[in-house]
C-alpha positions in Angstrom: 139.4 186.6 6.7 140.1 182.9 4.8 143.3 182.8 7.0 141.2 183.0 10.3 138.7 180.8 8.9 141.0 177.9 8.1 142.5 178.7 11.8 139.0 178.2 13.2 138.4 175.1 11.4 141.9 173.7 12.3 140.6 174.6 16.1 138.1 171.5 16.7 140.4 169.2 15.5 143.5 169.8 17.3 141.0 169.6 20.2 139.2 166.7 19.6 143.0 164.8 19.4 143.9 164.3 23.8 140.1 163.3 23.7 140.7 160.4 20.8 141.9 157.9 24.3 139.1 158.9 26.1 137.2 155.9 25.1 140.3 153.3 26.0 140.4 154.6 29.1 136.4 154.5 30.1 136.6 150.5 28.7 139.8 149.6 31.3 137.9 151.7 33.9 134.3 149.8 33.2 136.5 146.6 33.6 138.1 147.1 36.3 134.6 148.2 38.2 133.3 144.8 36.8 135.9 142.7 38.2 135.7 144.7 41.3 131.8 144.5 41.8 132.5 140.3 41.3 135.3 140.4 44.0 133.5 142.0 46.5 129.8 139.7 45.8 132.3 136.4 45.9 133.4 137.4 49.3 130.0 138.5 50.6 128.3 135.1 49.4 131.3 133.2 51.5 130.8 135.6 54.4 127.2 134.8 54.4 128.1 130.7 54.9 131.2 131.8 57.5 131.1 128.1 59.0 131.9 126.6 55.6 134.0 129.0 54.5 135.8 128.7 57.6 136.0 124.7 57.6 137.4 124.9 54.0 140.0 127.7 54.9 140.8 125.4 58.0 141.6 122.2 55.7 143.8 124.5 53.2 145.7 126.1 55.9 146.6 122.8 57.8 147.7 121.4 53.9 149.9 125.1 54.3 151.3 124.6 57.7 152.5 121.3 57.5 155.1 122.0 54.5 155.8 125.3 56.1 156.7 124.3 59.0 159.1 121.9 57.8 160.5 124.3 55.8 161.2 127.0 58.4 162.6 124.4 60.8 165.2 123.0 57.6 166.1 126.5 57.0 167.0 127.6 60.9 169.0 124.1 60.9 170.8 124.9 58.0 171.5 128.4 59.0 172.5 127.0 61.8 174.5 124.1 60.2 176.4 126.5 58.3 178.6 127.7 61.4 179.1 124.1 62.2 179.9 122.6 58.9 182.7 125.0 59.2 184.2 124.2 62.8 184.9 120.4 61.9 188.6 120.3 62.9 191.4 118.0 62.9 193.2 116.8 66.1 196.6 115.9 66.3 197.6 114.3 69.1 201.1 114.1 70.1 204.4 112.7 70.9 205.6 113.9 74.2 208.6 113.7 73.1 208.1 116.2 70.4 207.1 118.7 73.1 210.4 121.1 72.5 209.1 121.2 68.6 205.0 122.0 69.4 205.4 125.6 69.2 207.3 126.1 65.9 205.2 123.0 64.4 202.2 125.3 65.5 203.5 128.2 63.5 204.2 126.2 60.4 200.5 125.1 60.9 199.4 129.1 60.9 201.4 129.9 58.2 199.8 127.0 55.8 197.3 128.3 53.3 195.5 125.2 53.7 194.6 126.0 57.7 192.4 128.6 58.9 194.0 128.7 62.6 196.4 126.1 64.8 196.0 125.9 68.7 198.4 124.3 70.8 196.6 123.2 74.1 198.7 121.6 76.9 198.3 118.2 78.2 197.4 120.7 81.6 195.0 122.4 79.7 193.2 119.1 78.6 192.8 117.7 81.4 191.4 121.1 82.5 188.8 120.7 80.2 188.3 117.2 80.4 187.5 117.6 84.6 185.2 120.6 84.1 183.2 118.9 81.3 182.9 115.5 83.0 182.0 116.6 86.1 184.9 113.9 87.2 187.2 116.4 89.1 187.2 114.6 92.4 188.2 111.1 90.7 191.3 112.7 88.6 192.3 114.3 90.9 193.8 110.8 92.8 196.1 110.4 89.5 199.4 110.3 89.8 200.5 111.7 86.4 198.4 113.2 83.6 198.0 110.6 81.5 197.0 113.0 78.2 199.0 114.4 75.4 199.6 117.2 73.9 197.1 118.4 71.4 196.9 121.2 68.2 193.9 122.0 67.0 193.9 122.5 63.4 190.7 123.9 61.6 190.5 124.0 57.3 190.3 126.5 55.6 189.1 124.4 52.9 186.1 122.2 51.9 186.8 120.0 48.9 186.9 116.8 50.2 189.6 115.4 47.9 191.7 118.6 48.9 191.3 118.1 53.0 192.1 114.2 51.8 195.3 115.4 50.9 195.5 117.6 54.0 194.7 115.2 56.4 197.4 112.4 54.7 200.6 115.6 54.7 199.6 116.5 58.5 199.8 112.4 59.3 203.7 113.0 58.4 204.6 115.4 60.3 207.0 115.0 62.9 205.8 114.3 66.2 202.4 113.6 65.6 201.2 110.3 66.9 197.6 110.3 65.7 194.9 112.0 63.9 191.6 112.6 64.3 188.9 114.2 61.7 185.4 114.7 63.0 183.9 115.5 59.9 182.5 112.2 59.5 179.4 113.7 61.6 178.9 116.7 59.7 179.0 114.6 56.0 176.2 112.5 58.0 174.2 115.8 58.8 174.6 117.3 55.5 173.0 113.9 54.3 170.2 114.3 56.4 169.8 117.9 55.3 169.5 116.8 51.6 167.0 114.2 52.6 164.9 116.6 54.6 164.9 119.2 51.5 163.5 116.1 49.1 161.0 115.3 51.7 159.9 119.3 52.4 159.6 119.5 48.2 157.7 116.3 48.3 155.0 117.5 50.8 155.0 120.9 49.1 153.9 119.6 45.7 151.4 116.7 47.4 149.9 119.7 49.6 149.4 121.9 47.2 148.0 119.4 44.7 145.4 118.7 47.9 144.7 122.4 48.1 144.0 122.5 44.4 141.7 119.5 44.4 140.2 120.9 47.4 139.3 123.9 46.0 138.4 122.7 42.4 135.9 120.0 44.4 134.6 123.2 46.4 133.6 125.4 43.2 132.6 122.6 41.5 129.6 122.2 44.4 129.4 125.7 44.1 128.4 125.8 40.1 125.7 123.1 41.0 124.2 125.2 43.3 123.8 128.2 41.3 123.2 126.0 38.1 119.5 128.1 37.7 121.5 131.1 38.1 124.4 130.0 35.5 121.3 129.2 32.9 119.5 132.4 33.2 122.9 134.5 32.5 123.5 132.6 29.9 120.0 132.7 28.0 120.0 136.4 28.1 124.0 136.3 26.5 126.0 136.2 29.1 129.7 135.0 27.8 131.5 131.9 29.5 134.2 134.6 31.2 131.4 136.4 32.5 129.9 133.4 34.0 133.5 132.4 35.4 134.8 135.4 37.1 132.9 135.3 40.1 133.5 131.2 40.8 137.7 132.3 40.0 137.5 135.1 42.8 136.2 132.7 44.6 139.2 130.1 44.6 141.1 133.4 45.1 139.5 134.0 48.3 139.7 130.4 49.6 143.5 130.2 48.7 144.0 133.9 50.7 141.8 132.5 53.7 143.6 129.1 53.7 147.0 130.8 53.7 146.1 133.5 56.1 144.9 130.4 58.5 148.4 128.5 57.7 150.4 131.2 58.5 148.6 131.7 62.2 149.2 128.0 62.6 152.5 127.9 61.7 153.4 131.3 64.1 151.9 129.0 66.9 153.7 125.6 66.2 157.4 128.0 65.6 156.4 129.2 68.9 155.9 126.0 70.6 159.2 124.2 68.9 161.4 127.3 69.5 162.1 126.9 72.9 163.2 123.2 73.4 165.1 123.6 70.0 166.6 127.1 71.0 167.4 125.0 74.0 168.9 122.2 72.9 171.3 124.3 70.7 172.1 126.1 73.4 174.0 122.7 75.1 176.0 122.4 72.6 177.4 126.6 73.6 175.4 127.3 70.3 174.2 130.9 69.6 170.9 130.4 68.4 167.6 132.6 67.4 164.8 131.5 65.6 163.9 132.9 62.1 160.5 132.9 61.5 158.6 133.6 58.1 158.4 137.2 58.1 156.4 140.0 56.4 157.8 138.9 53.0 157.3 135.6 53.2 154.0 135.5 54.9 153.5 137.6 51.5 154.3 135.3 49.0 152.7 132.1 50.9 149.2 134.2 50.9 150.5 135.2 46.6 150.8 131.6 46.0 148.2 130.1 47.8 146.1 132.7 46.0 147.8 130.9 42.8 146.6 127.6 43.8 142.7 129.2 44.6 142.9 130.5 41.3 144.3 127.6 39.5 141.8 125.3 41.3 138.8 127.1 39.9 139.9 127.6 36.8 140.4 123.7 36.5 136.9 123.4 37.8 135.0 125.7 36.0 136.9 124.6 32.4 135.5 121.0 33.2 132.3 121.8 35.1 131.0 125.1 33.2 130.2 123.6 29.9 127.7 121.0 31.1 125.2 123.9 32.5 123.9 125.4 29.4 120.5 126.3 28.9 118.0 123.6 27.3 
């Protein structure tokens, strides 16, 4: 009998011991519903005024687009750029007296560690080319000698400058080479005007995105004057400062995901309009090219961080703004 009382009494409270987290879990639960209930009334009261809402959105996505857009376009060029960078070969031209000696010169060229391939192309070949890419077929043709030379081809297969220095100055030795000729003068030039377009794409990022933040601080902040009766009355009957902000936060939130929903349409439409003569112009240059536009990802983390920037601009607004509506 006193061994199945103290069993009965031992009952309740192994019980009552799963339930002890109940409470934790009814207060993250409450919370959530609260933040949810303020999400859903921030974008009802910006659904009721559409056309401002819309107008706002409008400015933030054109501040989106703009950087955007000259970020994509850097990014196909330098995907791009990458294949090219690597094609800048070296031209010997030379002697035709060395003729005999081209092919086992072009084999000592293959077998340097320091070249990535060696062509040989024939003075019969060059003037081949020359003809079909000059359009000037008719003209050469009245020559009575082909008056080019012999020409290898010699692609790096390195990229320190001071190492294809060195490259450049052993090939100039060789025997049988007249002259030399690097064009990777171009590509330093265009790896110049990459760098400069990347400072200038950061630049506009940070001065947009400042504008989106003002824009959207300067938006609440009209927003907290017009429900300053509203903000006095919660307050008088104890409502907290984060009570009184949450729903003027959600609401940079839902400007910053309109604004970067709007960007991202605007910046599908002006990828679509630049692809074609860029696709094309590629193209003359026997370039395979396809355009890579934002994507699913991407088009997710510009509508996270413009989200960011909603957020952030609200928050600066209501710390500055809040504390001069208190009740009197």
């Amino acid at each position: 009998m006193a061994a199945s009382r103290e069993n009965a009494a031992r009952k309740p409270r192994q019980e009552a011991r799963p339930a002890a987290s109940a409470p934790h879990q009814g207060t993250f639960f409450a919370w959530l519903a609260q933040h949810q209930v303020v999400a859903v009334d921030s974008l009802l009261r910006l659904a009721a005024d559409w056309v401002s809402t819309l107008l706002t959105c409008a400015v933030i996505g054109i501040a989106l687009a703009l950087p955007l857009t000259l970020v994509l376009l850097l990014q196909n060029v330098q995907r791009y750029s990458g294949s090219v960078q690597h094609s800048g070969s070296l031209s010997l031209y030379m002697d035709e007296r060395a003729q005999p000696a081209l092919l086992s010169l072009v084999k000592q060229l293959q077998n340097d560690p320091a070249i990535a391939s060696a062509t040989l192309i024939s003075p019969e070949e060059a003037l081949a080319e020359f003809e079909r890419e000059s359009g000037l077929a008719e003209a050469l043709g009245g020559l009575d000698a082909n008056p080019l030379p012999p020409v290898i081809e010699v692609v790096p297969a390195i990229e320190d400058k001071a190492a294809l220095a060195e490259l450049l100055a052993s090939l100039k030795t060789r025997p049988g080479v007249a002259e030399v000729e690097f064009d990777q003068l171009w590509v330093e030039r265009l790896d110049a005007v990459l760098r400069f377009a990347e400072r200038l794409a950061l630049l506009l990022t940070v001065l947009l995105g400042s504008g989106v933040v003002l824009v959207i601080g300067n938006t609440v902040r009209l927003a907290i004057e017009n429900r300053r009766a509203e903000i006095v009355v919660v307050k008088l009957v104890g409502g907290t400062d984060a009570y009184v902000a949450r729903p003027f936060l959600y609401t940079g939130l839902w400007y910053g995901i309109g604004g970067a929903v709007i960007g991202c349409v605007l910046l599908q439409l002006g990828l679509l309009t630049l692809a074609g003569p860029l696709a094309q112009f590629i193209a003359s240059y026997d370039g395979d090219f396809r355009f890579a536009d934002l994507g699913f990802g991407g088009a997710f983390l510009v509508v996270a961080a413009a989200a960011g920037l909603g957020w952030l601009g609200a928050f600066v607004s209501v710390v500055q703004h809040l504390r001069s509506v208190e009740p009197r």
